[in-house]
N, C-alpha and C positions, 0 to 999 in steps of 0.2 A: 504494500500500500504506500503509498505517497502523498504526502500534504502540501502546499505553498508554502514558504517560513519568508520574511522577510519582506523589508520595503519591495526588493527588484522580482519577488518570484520566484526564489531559487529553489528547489527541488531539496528537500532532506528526507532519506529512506526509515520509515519508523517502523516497527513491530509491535505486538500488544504479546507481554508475558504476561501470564498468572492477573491479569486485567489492569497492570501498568505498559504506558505507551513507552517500548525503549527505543531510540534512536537509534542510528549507525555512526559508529567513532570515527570520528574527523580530526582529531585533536592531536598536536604533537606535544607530548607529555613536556618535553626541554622544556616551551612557554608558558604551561602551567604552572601557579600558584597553589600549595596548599590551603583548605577552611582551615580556620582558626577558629580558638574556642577565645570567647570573653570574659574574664577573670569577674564574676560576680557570683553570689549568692546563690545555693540551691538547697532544696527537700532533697532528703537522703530516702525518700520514698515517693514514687507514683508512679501509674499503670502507664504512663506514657514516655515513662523514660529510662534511660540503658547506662549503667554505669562502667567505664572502664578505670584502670589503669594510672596514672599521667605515666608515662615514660621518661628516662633523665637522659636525651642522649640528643641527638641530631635530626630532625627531621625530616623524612627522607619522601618522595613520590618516584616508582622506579617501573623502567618501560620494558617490560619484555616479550619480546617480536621472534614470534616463531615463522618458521619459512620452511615447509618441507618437514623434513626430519631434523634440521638445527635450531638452536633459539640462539638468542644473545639478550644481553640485559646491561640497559644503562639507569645508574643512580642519581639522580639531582636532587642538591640541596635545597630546603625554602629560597635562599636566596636566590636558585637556579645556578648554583654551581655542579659542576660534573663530579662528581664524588668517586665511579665507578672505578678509578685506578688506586684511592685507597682502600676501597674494601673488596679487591679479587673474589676473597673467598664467598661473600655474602651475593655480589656480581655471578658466580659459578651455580653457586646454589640455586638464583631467580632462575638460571639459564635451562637447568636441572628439570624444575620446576616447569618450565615452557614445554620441554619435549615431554612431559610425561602428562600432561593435560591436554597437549597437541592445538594450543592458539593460543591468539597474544592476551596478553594482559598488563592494565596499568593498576598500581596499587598505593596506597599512603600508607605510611605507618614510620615505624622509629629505628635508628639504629641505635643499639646501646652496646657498650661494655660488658661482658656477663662472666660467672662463673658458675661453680658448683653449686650454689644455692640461687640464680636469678638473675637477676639484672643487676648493674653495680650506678654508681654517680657517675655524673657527667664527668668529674675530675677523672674519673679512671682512665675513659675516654681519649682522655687529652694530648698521650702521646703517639697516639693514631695520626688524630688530626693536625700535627705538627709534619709529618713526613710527606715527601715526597717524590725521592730516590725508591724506583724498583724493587732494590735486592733490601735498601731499610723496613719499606712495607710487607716484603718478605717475609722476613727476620723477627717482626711482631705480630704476625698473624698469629703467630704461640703464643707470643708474650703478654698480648692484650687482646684475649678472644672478645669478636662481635656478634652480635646476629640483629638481624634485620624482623624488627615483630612488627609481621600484616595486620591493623586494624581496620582498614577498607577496600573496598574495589570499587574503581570507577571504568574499568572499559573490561570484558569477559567476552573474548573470542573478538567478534564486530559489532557489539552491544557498547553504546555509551550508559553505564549506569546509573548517572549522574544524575536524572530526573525520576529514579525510584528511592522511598522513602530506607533508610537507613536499617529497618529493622530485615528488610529483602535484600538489599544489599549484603546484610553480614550473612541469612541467609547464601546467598551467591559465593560468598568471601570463604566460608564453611564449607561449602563441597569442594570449594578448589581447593584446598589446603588439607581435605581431609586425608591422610594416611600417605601427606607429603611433605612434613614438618621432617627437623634436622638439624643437627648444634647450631647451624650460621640462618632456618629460616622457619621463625613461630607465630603462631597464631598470639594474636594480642587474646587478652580476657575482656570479654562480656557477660555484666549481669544486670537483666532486664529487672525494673519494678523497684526492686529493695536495696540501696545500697549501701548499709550501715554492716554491716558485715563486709565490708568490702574496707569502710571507711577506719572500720575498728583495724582491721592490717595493715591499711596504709600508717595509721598513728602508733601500734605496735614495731612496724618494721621499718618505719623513719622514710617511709616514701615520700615524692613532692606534695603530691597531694593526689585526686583524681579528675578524670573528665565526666561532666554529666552531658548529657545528648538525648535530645526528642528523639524518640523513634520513630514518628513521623519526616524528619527530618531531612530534603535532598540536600546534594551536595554539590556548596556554592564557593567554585573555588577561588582563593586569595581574598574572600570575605570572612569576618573577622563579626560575632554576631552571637544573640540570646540562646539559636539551636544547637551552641555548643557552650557550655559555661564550663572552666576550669574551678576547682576548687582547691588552693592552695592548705597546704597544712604549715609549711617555710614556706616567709616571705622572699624571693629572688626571682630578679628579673636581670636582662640586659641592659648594659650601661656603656656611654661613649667614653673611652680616653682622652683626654684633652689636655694630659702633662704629667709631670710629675715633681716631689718635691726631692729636698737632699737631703740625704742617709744622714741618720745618727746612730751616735755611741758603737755598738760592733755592726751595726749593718752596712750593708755595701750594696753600690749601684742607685740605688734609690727607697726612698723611706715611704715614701704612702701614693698610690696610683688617685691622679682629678679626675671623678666622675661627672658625667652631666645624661640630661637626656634631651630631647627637642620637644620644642613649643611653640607653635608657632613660628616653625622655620630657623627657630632660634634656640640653640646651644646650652641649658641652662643647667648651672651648677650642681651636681645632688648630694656633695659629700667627697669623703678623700677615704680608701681604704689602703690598711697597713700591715694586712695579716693576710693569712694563708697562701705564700708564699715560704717555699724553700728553696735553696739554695739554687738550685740549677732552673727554677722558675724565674728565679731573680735575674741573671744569666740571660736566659733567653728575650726576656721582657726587655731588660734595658738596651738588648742589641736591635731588638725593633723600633722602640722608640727613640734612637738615636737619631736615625736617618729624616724624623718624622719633626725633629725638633724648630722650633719659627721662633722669633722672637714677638711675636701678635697671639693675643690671648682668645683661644677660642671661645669662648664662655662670653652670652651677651653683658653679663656684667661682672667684671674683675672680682673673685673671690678673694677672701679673706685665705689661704690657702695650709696657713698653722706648718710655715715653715718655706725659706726660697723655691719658687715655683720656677720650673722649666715647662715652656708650651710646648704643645705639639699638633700638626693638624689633626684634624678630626678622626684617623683613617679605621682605627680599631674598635674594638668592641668586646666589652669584657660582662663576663657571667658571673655576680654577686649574688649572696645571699645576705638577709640584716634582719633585724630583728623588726622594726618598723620604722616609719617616716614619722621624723618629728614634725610638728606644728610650723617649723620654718621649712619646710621639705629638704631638709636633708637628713639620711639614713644616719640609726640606730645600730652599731655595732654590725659594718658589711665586715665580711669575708670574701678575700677572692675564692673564685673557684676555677677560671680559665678562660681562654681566648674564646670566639668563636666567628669563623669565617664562614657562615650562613644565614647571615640576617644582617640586614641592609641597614649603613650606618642613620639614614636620614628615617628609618622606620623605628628607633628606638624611641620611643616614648615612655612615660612612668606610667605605669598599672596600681590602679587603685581598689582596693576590694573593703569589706566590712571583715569581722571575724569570722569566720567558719563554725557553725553550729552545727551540732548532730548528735543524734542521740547514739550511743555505743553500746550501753546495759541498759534494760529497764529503763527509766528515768535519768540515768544519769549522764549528764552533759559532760561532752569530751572536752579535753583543753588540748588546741594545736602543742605539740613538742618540739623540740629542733630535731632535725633531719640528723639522723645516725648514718653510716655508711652500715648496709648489711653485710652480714660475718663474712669477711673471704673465706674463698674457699681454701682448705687444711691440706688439700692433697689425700692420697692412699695414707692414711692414721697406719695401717697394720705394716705398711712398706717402710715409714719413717720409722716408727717404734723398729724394727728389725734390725734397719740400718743402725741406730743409734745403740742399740745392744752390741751389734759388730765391732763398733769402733770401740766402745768399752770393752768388750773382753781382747780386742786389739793391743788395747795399751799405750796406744798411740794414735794420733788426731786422724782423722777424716773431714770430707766434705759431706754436709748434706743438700741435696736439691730438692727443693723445695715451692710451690705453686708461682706463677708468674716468672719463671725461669730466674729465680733468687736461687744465689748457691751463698753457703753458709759451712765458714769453715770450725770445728769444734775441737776441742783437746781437754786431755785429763780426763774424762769423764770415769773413771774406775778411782776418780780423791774420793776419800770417807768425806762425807760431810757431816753424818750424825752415828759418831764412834761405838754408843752405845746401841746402837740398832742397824748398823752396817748400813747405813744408805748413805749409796756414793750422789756424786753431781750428776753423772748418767742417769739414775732411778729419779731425780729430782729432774731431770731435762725430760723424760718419757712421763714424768706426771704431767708438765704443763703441753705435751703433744699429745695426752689422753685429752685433759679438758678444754683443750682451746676452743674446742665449740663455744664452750661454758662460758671461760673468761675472756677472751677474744670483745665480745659483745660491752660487756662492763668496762673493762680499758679503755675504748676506742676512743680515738683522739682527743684524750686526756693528756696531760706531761705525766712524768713518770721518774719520782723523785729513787733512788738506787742508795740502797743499803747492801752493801757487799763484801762477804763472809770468805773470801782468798783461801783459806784454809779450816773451815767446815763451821759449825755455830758454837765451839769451844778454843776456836782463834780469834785472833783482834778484827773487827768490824769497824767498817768508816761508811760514813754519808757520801755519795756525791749527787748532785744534783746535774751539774752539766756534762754535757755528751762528748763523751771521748768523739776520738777520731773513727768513725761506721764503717763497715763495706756497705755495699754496693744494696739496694734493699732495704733497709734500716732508717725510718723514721725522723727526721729530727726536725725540728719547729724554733723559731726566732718569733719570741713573743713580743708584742710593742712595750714599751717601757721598762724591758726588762733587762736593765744594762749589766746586772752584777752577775746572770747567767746569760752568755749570748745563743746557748743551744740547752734545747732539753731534747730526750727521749720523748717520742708520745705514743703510746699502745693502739693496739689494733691488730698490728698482722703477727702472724708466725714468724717471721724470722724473727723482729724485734722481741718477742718473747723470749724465745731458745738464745739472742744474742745476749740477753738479760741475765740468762744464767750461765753460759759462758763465761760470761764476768763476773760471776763467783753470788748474784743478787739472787738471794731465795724467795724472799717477799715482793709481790707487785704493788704497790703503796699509790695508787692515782690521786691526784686531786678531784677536787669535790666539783670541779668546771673542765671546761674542754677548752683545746685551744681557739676556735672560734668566740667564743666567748669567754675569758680568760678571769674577767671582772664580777661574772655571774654566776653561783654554782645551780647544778640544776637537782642538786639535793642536800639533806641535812641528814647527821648523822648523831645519835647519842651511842656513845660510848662506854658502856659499864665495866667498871674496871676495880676487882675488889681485891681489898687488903691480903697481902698472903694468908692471912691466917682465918679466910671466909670461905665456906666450901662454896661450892656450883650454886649446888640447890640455891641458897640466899641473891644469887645472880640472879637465877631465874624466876624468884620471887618477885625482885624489883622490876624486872623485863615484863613480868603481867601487872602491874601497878602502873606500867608506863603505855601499855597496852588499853588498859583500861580509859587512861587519860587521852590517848589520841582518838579512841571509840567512841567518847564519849561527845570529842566536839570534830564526828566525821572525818577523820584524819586517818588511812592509811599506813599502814607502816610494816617494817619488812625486817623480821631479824633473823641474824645467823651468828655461828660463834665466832668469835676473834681469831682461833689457830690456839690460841692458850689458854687463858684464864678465862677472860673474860664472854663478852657478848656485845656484838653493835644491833641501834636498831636504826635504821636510813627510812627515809621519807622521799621521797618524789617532788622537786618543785615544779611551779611553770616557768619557763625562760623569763630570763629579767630579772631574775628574786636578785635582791644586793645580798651578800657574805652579811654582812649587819644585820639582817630583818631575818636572815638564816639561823645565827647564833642565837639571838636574843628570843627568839621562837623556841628555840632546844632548851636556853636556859629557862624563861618562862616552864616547861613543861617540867623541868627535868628539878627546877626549885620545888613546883607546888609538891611533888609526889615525894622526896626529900624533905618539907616540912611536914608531910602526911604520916611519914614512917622513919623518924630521925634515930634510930637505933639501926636500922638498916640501910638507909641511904643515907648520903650526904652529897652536897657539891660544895665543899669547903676545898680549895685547891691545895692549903699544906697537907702536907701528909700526918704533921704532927698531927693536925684535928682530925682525923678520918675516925681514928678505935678502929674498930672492927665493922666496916659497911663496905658497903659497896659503891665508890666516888661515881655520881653519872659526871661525865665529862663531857661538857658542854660545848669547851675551846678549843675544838679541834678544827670548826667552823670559820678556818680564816683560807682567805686565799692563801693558796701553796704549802697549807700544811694537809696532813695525807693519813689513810688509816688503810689497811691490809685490805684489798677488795674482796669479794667474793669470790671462793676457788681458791684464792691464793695459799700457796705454803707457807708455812711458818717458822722460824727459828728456834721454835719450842724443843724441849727435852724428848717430846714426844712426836715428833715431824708434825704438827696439827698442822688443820687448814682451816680455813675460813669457810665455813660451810652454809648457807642457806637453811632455815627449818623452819616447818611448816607454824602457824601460832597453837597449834592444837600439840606440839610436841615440847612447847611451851609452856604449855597449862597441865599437862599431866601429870601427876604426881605417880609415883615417885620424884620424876625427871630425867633428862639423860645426860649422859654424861661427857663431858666436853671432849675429854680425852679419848673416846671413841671414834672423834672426827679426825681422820688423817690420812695421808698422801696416799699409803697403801689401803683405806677403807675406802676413800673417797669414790673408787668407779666405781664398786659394787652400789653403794647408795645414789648413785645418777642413775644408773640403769632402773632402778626402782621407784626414785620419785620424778626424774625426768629434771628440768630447770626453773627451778622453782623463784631462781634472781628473776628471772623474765619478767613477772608482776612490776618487778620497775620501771621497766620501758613499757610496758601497755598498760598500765590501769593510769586510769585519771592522776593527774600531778595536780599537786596543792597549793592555790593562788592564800597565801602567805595574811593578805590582807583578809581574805574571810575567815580563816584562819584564828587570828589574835583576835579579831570579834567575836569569833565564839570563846576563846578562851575567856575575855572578858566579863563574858555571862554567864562561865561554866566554873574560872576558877578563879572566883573574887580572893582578894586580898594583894598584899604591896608585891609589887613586879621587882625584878633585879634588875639593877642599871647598869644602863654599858660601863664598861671598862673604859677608865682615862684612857685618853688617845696615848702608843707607845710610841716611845723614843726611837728614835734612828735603829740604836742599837740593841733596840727588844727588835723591832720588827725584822731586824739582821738574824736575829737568833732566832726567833719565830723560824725562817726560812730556810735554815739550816741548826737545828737546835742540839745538835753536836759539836762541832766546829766551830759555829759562830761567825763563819767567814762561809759566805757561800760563792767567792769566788773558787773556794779550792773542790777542784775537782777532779785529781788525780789520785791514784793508786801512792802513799807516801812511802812504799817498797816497792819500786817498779820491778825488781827483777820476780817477786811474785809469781809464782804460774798458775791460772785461774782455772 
């Protein structure tokens, strides 16, 4: 059949499926634009709409034209750049795909970075999208696996699909793909109707957020509109370069990148970001913005810039994440996260949304979290455990190879570390390649302050805080204003764990913030910690008395042992809490139940005044100071760990027994409760100010007041509370063998 289309008359060939009229594809994908979703508000429920995903990677519309018995497949970016010679393998796959469905197809959807468990950040991405040499994109097709996940189909054989409603289309997208999926090419997730289950994962597993979409809805491409709403959980958008300032104290190259976004055709300031950069990011950036530099200030009106400003043209475009836009518009605590040469510098503009609401359990409203990077993947657990057995009864070091083509070299592993029970640093390196699923999760991009034990937990022990010299693999972060450590570790992968104890550190100790936000912890911790001469049980007394009091004013809370004596209980915040509102909250709590039961608690800080209680300790809640994470080994007599337990294991009487948690108990008790820390990244976190208003109507009487502000050289000793000097951070016996 055939209808007129057009002023002139022109003839376009339509079909009627399933009783939508489909066209005949005319379109050369190259000139195509992707829809866009509009960042505003949606119901996590209704019959007419499809929730997916967001993806963190590059956005990709890719053309693949079969001919006979060959296909070929070309990838363009949103911007319409030709993407296909950095992603071969994902390019092979679409081609794959051609011949075994036998006609062309054009499709949208996302590349990402992925491993063993998913899809990874845009940052993983990032050294993909740097290369441009053949035999380099080679070379990382190992090392930074992609795949390309189909969310739509807009042309299916000689079918323009364009003008059938969304919920037929994924129909259509669903038979092509069915029982043709492949590490480099997957089907996106759709769920029609309900998407609170969807939304509770994203906030659990630190994704961006997700896409809502009519199901009614055609697809209208390079329009940008209500039948697509994004729903952000992290705030981050794209932002223009437009200079940068000069480096201080250990930093080099440059101190903070000038963001702006356009307005009106016009250039306008958003902020300066100074963080999430490492070394070889630093490197690369300042070799781009060199060529780019002008002495004419891009930005319609000259910023205040908090520090010498070098301009530059407008040419780049960089991917930040921040907390929010203050009331003068500019951003709240960005991080960089990387370049991106796929979206058009004069198309960046600010994105503006309300908070995201939704229901997750029952009743109860979720609070956006900041974006986690998910667990990398750990590699064959049974192949590393083996290997690292091998080089132990070797006697002599090895290398191990490890996920992202990280090699990691080890030694000593057959040193006693804990004399009276034979466990060497080998048995201590195969504990944390058992749990790093566990701890992996809780570390992540945290700093990671090193206490290190050279010769087992009955030799001399030292603090260091700053980061030796890494291989290749290995973590390390330059936080702003942190002149007196120019590097720290910061947790998250496998090597940097296994490099951890290498270096003789048996405890993982994080801070109670990440590096992204360094100023903010995103939880609080109380600390029980009782007199030697208090048994367990009286621990676990206070720990349901404290229990009681967070239940009482809806408060959350999550405890496990310390690895020794004692017992922590952590709380959940929302992003933003200050360290101050974090402590004085703990001490609030941790006073009332202390004057409730002053024969068994105290928070008096001498020790002379303890007797015989059990100190909650409240002051652990400062930036940079750190308590044994969950998982983590311990230095104790008896190898403990910091273990996770449930509150009902808590409340039971008899009780149990602290010393039952340890290095060698610990897998048996995972396999049977499974992860039980998880509740702190998915259950609602606790906005601080509702908080101390219920306390106030729950536990009347006089509050404790902050602590005088400390001196230079308390807050020196705070940060290194050993030493006193946290410049030092070396081994003070170098010839040591770890």
């Amino acid at each position: 059949m055939m209808i007129p289309s057009g002023a002139e008359g022109a003839h376009v060939h339509v079909a009627f499926v399933c009783g939508y009229t489909v066209r005949k594809w005319q379109e050369d994908v190259a000139k195509l634009s992707p829809m866009l979703a509009l960042l505003a508000e949606s119901p996590l429920q209704g019959a007419s709409l499809i929730f997916e995903p967001k993806y963190d990677g590059i956005r990709a519309l890719v053309d693949v034209n079969v001919r006979g018995h060959a296909a070929s497949a070309r990838i363009w970016s949103r911007a319409g750049n030709d993407k296909t010679h950095q992603f071969p393998e994902v390019a092979q796959a679409l081609s794959t795909l051609g011949v075994r469905v036998g006609r062309s197809l054009a499709l949208d959807g996302e590349i990402v970075a992925v491993g063993g468990d998913g899809a990874k950040g845009f940052e993983t991405l990032q050294p993909r999208l740097q290369l441009t040499r053949a035999h380099n994109i080679r070379r990382n097709v190992t090392a930074v696996p992609v795949a390309f996940v189909a969310f739509d189909i807009l042309r299916d054989g000689s079918d323009d699909l364009r003008e059938l409603p969304l919920s037929e289309r994924r129909r259509r997208l669903e038979s092509v793909m069915a029982d043709h999926e492949s590490p480099d090419l997957r089907l996106g997730r759709s769920v029609p109707t309900d998407g609170r289950g969807l939304m509770a994962e994203a906030v659990a597993n630190g994704w961006e957020g997700l896409i809502v979409k009519e199901a009614q809805s055609h697809y209208h491409a390079g329009r940008r509109g209500p039948a697509w709403r994004k729903l952000k959980i992290v705030h981050r958008q794209e932002f223009v370069l437009g200079g940068w300032t000069e480096p201080r104290g250990s930093r080099d190259r440059f101190g903070a990148l000038l963001l702006g976004v356009y307005d009106g055709g016009h250039l306008v300031y958003a902020g300066h970001v100074g963080t999430g950069f490492d070394q070889r990011t630093l490197v690369d950036l300042a070799g781009r913005l060199a060529p780019l530099e002008t002495p004419h200030c891009p930005f319609a009106a000259r910023p205040d810039a908090n520090g010498k400003a070098h301009w530059v043209r407008p040419n780049l475009v960089a991917e930040v994440k921040f907390a929010e836009w203050t009331s003068a518009g500019i951003l709240r605590h960005p991080v960089f996260l990387g370049l991106r040469d796929d979206v058009a510098v004069r198309k960046v503009k600010r994105e503006t949304q309300r908070p995201v609401t939704a229901t997750i359990r029952g009743d109860e409203p979720a609070t956006p979290v900041a974006a986690h990077r998910p667990l990398p993947p750990v590699g064959d657990s049974d192949e590393l455990l083996a290997r690292l057995d091998e080089i132990e009864r070797s006697g002599a070091g090895g290398r191990l190879k490890l996920s992202g083509g990280v090699a990691l070299d080890v030694a000593n592993l057959d040193k006693v570390y804990w004399p009276r029970l034979g466990i060497t640093k080998g048995e201590l390196m195969r504990h944390y390649a058992r749990v790093a699923p566990y701890i992996l999760p809780v570390v992540d991009g945290r700093p990671l302050v090193m206490k290190r034990y050279p010769d087992g937990i009955e030799g001399e022990a030292f603090y260091q805080q700053r980061a030796p010299q890494v291989p290749a693999g290995i973590r390390i972060v330059t936080l702003a204003n942190d002149h007196e450590v120019p590097s720290r570790l910061v947790g998250g992968d496998l090597a940097t764990l296994l490099y951890m104890v290498q270096l003789g550190v048996i405890s993982q100790d994080p801070w109670f913030s990440r590096v992204d936000s360094p100023e903010f912890p995103d939880e609080v911790a109380l600390d029980l910690d009782p007199m030697p001469d208090v048994p367990f049980t009286r621990v676990l007394e206070v720990a349901r008395w404290l229990h009681e009091a967070l239940e009482r004013i809806g408060v959350a809370g999550f405890p496990k042992t310390s690895g020794a004596s004692g017992l922590h209980i952590h709380v959940p915040l929302v992003p933003g809490t200050p360290y101050e509102a974090a402590r004085l909250f703990a001490q609030i709590i941790g006073t009332a139940v202390a004057r409730a039961h002053p024969k068994a608690a105290t928070v008096e800080r001498a020790v002379s005044n303890r007797g015989s209680t059990v100190y909650i300790d409240c002051l652990q809640n400062v930036r940079g100071k750190t308590l044994a994470c969950a998982y983590s080994a311990r230095a104790s007599d008896f190898a403990g760990t910091s273990t996770p337990l449930t509150w009902q294991e808590v409340h039971d009487e008899p009780g149990i027994n602290a010393r039952d948690f340890t290095i060698r108990s610990l897998p048996g008790r995972l396999a049977t409760t499974g992860d039980l820390w998880a509740g702190t990244r998915a259950r609602t976190r606790v906005n601080l100010h509702v908080a101390l208003a219920a306390l106030e109507r729950d536990l009347p009487g006089p509050r404790p007041s902050p602590e005088p502000r400390p001196s230079q050289q308390q807050r020196q000793l705070r940060r290194n509370p050993r030493q006193g000097n946290p410049r030092q951070g070396t081994n003070s016996k170098p010839g040591k063998k770890m």
